[in-house]
DONU-769387 format. One record per residue (C-alpha): residue number from 1; y, z, x. Coordinates in pm, 1 decimal, padded with zeros to 6 digits. Layout:
N
   k        y        z        x
 NUM        Y        Z        X
...
END
This chain:
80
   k        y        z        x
   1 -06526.4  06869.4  06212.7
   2 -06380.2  06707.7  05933.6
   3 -06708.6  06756.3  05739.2
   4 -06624.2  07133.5  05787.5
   5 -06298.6  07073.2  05661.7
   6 -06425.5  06894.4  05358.2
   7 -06622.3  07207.0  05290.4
   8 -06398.3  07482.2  05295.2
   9 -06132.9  07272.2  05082.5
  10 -06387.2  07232.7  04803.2
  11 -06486.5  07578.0  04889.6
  12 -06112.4  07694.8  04781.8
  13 -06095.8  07508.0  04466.0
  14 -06363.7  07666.2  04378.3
  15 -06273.3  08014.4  04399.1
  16 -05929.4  07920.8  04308.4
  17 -06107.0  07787.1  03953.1
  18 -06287.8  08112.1  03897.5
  19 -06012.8  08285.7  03988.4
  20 -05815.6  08142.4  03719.2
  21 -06054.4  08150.9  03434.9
  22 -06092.1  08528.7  03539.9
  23 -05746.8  08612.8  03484.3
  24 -05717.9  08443.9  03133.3
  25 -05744.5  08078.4  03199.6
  26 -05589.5  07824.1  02941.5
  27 -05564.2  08057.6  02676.8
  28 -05277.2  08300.1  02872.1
  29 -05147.5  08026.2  02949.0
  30 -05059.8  07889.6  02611.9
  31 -04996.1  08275.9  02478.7
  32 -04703.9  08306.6  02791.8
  33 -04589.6  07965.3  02629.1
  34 -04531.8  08067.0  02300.9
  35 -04370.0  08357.3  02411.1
  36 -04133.9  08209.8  02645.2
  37 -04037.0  07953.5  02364.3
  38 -04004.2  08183.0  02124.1
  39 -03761.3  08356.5  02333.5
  40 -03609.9  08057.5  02470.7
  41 -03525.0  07946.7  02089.5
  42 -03365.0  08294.2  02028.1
  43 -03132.7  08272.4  02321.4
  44 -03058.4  07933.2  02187.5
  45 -02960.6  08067.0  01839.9
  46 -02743.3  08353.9  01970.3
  47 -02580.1  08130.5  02253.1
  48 -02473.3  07893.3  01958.9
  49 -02360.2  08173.5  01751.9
  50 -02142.3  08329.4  02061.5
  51 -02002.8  07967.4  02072.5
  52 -01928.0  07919.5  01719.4
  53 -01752.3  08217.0  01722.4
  54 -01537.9  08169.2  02063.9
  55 -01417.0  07817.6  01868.7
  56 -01299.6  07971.1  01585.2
  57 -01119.0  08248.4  01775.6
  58 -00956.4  07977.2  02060.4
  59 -00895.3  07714.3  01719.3
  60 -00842.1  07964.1  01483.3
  61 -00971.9  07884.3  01118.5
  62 -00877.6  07579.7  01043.1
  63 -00768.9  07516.5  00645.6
  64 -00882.6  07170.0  00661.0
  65 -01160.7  06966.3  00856.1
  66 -00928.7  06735.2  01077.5
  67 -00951.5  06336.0  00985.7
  68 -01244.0  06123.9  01161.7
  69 -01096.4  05877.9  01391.5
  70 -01087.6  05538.1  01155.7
  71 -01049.8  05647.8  00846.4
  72 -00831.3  05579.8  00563.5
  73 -00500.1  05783.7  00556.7
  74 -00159.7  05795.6  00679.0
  75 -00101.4  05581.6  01032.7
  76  00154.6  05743.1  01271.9
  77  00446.3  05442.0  01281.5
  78  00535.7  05328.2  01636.1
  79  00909.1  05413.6  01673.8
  80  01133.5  05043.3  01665.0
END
């Protein structure tokens, strides 16, 4: 029974191989890649550009960059 078994496993991978190599193999594979990435990296650019733009209309434009934390410049005095 299990030898049976055995058989119509390997007998499945089989078919399931041919199956694949009928329908493009590797190759489509790669080509749905490329074009998933390349659409992935578009949505990336525009989702950045949607965000740069929200920021500057919740900030408004800012005149000048604000100071980095540690850096040289006027402290705030503690009150006495």
């Amino acid at each position: 029974m299990d030898d049976l078994v055995l058989l119509i496993a390997i007998l499945a991978l089989v078919v399931a191989i041919l199956a694949f190599r009928k329908a493009g193999g590797e190759e489509e594979v790669r080509k749905q890649m490329r074009d998933l990435s390349a659409t992935a990296e578009a949505a990336r650019e525009k989702t950045a550009d949607v965000l740069d733009r929200l920021e500057q209309a919740v900030r408004g434009k800012e005149k000048t960059p604000p100071a980095e934390p540690g850096a040289p410049g006027p402290s705030p005095e503690a009150p006495k």
